[in-house]
VEXDREN-2710 file (C-alpha; in Angstrom, 1 decimal):
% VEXDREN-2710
k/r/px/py/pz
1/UNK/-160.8/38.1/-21.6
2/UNK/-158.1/41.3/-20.8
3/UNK/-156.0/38.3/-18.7
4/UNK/-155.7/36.2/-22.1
5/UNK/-155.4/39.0/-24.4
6/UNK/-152.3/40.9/-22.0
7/UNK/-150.7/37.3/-22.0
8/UNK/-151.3/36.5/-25.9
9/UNK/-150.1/40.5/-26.9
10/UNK/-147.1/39.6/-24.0
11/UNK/-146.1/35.9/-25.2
12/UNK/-146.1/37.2/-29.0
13/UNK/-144.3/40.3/-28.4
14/UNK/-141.3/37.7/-26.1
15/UNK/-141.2/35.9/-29.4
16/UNK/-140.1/38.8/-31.4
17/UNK/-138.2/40.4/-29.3
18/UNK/-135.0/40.7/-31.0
19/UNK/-136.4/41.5/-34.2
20/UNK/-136.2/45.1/-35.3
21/UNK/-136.5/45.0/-38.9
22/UNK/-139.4/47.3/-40.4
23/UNK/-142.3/46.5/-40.8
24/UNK/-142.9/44.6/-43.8
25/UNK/-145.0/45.3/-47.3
26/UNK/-147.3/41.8/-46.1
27/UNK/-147.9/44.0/-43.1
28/UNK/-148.8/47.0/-44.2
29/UNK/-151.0/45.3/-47.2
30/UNK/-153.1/44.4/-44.2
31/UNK/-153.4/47.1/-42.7
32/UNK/-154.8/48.7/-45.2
33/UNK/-156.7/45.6/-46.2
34/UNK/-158.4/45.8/-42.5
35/UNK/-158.9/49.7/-42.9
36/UNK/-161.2/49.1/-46.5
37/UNK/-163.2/46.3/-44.1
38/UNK/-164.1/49.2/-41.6
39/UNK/-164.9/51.0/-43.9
40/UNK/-167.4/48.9/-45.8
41/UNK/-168.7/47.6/-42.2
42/UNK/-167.4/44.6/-42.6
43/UNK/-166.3/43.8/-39.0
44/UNK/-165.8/40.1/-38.7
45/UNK/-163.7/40.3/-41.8
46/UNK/-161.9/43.2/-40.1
47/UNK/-161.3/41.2/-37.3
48/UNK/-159.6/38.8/-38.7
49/UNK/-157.5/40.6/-40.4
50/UNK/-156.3/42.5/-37.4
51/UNK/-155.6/39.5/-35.7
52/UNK/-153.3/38.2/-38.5
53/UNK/-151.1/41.6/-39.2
54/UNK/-150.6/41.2/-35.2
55/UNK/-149.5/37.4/-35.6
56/UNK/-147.3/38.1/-38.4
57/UNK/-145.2/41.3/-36.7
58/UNK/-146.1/40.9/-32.8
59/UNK/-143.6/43.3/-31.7
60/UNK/-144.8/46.2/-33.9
61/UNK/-145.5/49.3/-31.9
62/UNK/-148.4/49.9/-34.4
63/UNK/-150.1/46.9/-32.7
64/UNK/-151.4/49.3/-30.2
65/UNK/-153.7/51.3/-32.7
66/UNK/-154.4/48.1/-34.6
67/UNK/-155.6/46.5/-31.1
68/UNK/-157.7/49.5/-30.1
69/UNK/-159.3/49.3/-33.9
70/UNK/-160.2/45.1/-33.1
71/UNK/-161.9/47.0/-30.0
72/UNK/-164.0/49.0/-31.8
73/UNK/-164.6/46.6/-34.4
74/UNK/-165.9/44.7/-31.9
75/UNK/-168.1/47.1/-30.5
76/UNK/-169.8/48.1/-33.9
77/UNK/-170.5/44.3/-34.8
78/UNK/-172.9/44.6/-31.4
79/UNK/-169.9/42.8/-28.8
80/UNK/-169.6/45.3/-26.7
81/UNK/-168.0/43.9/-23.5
82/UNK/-165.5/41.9/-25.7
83/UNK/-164.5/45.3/-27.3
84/UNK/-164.4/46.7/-23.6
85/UNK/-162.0/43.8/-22.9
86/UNK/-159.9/44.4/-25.5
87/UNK/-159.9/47.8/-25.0
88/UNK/-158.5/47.3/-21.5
89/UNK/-156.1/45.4/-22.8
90/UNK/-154.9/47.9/-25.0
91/UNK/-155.2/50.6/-22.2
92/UNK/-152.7/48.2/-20.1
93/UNK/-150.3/48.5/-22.7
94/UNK/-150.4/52.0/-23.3
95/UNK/-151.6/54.0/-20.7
96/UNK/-150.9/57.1/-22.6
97/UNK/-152.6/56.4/-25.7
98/UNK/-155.8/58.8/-26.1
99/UNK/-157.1/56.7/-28.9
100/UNK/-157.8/54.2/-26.8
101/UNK/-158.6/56.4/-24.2
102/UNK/-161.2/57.7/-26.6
103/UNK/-162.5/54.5/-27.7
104/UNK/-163.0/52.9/-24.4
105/UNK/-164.8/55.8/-23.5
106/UNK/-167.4/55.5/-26.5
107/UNK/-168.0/51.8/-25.9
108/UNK/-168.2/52.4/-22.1
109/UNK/-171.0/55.3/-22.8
110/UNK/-173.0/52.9/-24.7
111/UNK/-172.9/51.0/-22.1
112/UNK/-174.0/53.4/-19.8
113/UNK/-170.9/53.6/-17.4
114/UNK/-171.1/57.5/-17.5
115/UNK/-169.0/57.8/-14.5
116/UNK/-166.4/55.5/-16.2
117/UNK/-166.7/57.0/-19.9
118/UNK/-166.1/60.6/-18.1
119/UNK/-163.0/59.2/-16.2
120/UNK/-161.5/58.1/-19.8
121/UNK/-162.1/61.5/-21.2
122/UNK/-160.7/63.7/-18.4
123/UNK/-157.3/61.4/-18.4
124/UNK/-157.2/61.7/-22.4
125/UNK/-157.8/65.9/-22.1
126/UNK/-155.3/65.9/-19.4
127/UNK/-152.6/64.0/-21.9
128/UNK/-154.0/66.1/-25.0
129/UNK/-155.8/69.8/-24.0
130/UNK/-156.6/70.1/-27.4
131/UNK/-159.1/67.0/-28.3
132/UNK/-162.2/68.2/-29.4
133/UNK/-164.1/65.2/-29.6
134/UNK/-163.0/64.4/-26.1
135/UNK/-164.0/67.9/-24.4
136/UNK/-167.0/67.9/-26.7
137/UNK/-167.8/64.4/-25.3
138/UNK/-167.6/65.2/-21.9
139/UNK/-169.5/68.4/-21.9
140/UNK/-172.2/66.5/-23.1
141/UNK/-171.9/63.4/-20.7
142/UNK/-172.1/66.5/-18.2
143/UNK/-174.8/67.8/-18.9
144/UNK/-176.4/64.3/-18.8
145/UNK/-175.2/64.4/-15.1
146/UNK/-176.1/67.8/-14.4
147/UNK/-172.8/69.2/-13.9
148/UNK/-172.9/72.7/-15.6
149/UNK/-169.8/73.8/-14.2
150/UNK/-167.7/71.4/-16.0
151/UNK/-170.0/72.0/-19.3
152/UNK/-169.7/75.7/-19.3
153/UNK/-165.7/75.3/-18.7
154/UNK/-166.0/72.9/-21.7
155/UNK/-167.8/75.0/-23.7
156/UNK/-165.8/77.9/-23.0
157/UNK/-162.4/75.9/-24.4
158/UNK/-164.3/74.6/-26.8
159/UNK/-165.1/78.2/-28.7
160/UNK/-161.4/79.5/-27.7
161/UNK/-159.5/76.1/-29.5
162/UNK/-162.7/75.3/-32.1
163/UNK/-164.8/78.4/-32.6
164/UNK/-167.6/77.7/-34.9
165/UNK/-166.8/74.6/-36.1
166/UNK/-169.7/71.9/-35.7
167/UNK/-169.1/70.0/-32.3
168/UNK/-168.5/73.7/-30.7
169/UNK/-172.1/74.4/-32.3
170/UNK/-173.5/71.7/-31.2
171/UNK/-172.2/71.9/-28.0
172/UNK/-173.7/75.6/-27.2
173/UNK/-176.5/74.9/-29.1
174/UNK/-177.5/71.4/-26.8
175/UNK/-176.7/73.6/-23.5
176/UNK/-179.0/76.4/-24.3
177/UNK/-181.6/74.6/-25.1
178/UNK/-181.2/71.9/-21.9
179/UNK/-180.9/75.1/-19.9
180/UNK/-184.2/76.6/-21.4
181/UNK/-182.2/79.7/-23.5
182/UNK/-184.2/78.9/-26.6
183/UNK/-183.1/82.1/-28.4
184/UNK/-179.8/81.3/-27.9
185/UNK/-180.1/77.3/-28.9
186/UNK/-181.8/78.9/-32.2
187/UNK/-179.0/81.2/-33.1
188/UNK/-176.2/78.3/-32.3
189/UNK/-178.4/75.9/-34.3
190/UNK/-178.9/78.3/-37.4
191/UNK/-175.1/78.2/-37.3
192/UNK/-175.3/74.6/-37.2
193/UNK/-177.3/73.8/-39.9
194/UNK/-175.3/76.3/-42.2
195/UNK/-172.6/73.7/-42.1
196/UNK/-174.8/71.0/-42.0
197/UNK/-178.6/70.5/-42.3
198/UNK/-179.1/66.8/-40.7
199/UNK/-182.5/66.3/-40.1
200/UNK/-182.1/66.0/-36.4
201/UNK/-180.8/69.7/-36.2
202/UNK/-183.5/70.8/-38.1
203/UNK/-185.8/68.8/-35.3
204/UNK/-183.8/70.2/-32.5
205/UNK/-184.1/73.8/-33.6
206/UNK/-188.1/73.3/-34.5
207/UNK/-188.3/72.4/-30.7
208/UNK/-186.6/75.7/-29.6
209/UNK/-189.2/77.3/-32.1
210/UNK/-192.4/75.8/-30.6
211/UNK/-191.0/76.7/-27.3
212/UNK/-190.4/80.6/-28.2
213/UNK/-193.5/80.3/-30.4
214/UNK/-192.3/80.6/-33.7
215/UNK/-194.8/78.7/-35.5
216/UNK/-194.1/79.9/-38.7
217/UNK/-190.6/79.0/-38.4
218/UNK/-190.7/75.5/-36.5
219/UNK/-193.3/74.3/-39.3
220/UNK/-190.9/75.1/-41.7
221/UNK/-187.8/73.3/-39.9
222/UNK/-190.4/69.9/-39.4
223/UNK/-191.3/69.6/-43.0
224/UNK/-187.4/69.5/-43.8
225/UNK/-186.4/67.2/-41.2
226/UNK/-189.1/64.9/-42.2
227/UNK/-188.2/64.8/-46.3
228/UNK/-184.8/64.2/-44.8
229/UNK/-185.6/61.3/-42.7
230/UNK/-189.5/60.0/-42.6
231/UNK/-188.8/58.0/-39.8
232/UNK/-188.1/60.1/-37.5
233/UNK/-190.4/59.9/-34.4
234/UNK/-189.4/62.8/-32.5
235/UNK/-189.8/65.0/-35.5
236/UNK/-193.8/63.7/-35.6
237/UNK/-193.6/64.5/-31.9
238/UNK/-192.7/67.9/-32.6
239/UNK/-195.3/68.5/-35.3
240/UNK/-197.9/67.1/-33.0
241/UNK/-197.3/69.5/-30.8
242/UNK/-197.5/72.1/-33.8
243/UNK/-200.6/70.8/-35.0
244/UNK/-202.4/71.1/-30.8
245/UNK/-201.2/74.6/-30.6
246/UNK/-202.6/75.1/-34.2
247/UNK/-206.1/73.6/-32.6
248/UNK/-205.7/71.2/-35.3
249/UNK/-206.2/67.9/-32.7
250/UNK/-207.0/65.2/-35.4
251/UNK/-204.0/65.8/-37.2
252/UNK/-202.3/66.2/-33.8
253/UNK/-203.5/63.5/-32.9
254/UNK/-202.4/61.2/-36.1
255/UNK/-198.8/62.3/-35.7
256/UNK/-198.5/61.5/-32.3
257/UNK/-199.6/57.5/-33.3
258/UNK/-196.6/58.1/-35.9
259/UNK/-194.6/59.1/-33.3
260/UNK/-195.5/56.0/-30.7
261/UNK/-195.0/53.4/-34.0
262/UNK/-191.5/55.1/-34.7
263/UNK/-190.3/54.9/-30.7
264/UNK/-191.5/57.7/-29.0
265/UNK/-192.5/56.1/-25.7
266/UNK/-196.8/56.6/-25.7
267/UNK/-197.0/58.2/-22.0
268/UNK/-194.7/60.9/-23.3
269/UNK/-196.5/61.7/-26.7
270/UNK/-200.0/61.7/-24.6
271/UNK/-199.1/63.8/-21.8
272/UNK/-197.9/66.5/-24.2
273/UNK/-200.5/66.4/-26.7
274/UNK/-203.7/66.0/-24.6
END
């Protein structure tokens, strides 16, 4: 699929090589024409559109960006080793892009090529120092693989270029806690949540609370997450837990069969609330 998309992208680009006129309103009306698709999730659609702003202006440098959004249009309609392919392609052509550095990345992580998704981001930081998403990205695919030493340089960047802004946050506040500094998870998660209350930082931080004992406070932080999102499994996890260390097993009990319908593998909800 790269092979055929490299000699398409090449062929088209031959055909137009001696044209250098700007880009024309047709071309940009689809542009933005794909842009609205994305946005409303309408990926096929986008596709196609895509493809036809390439036809009609082959040798367009935009064409890069356009080809790395087919790639992830690709990937959120559920095709993810097409948009890999395409990706590629893209990468081939512009080896210095960090969008599509990025991109490929993403799609390779959900494909569960760490090794490869970690490779992508290293090459786009060492084009671009200052990518955010990228560093905060590969801090956490880190800590996935247990290297600390390049989280904590990570992290470190992370608050010099982006001090308190919600990756940083969530950054320091997913390291404490995976390192077992619960106090310190809590305080970068109450940051957190002051900028933005998602229901899964309000779990998170209930799971630091249990583990310091806060009771009080981790009750609290469940009953929000779960009027935010009732369907939630790792939240009825957590207030399973609650409810054993509250000697209340019944209810305990109940939420961890809420937790096993919602996901939550059964072996993991039974061995922690037996």
């Amino acid at each position: 699929m790269t092979r055929i998309l490299l000699l398409l992208f090449a062929a088209l680009t031959c055909v137009a090589a001696t044209q250098a006129a700007e880009p024309s309103e047709e071309y940009y009306s689809l542009v933005d024409k794909a842009d609205k698709a994305i946005k409303d999730g309408e990926w096929s659609n986008a596709e196609a559109i895509i493809l036809e702003a390439m036809r009609l202006e082959p040798a367009n440098p935009s064409n890069i960006l356009l080809m790395s959004n087919l790639g992830m249009t690709q990937f959120y309609a559920g095709r993810d080793s097409v948009a890999l392919s395409t990706l590629n392609a893209a990468h081939a052509m512009a080896p210095a892009s960090v969008t599509v550095l990025q991109n490929r990345a993403r799609v390779l992580t959900e494909m569960s090529r760490t090794h490869e998704a970690l490779r992508d981001y290293s090459h786009a930081l060492s084009l671009d120092s200052t990518l955010v998403e990228s560093r905060f990205y590969r801090a956490m695919l880190s800590l996935q693989e247990g290297d600390t030493s390049t989280v904590e340089s990570d992290l470190k960047i992370l608050k010099r270029i982006s001090p308190d802004t919600r990756l940083t946050l969530l950054a320091e506040a997913t390291y404490q806690s995976m390192t077992g500094h619960l106090r310190e998870a809590i305080t970068a998660y109450t940051k957190l949540i002051a900028q933005d209350s998602e229901a899964r930082f309000l779990s998170a931080r209930a799971a630091c609370y249990l583990g310091t004992g806060q009771l009080a406070e981790a009750s609290e932080d469940i009953a929000q997450a779960l009027e935010k999102d009732p369907t939630d499994g790792e939240t009825y996890l957590y207030r399973a837990i609650l409810n054993k260390m509250r000697y209340r097993q019944k209810d305990a009990e109940e939420d961890g069969m809420r937790a096993i319908q919602l996901g939550i593998p059964a072996e993991r909800v039974k061995a922690l609330i037996r």
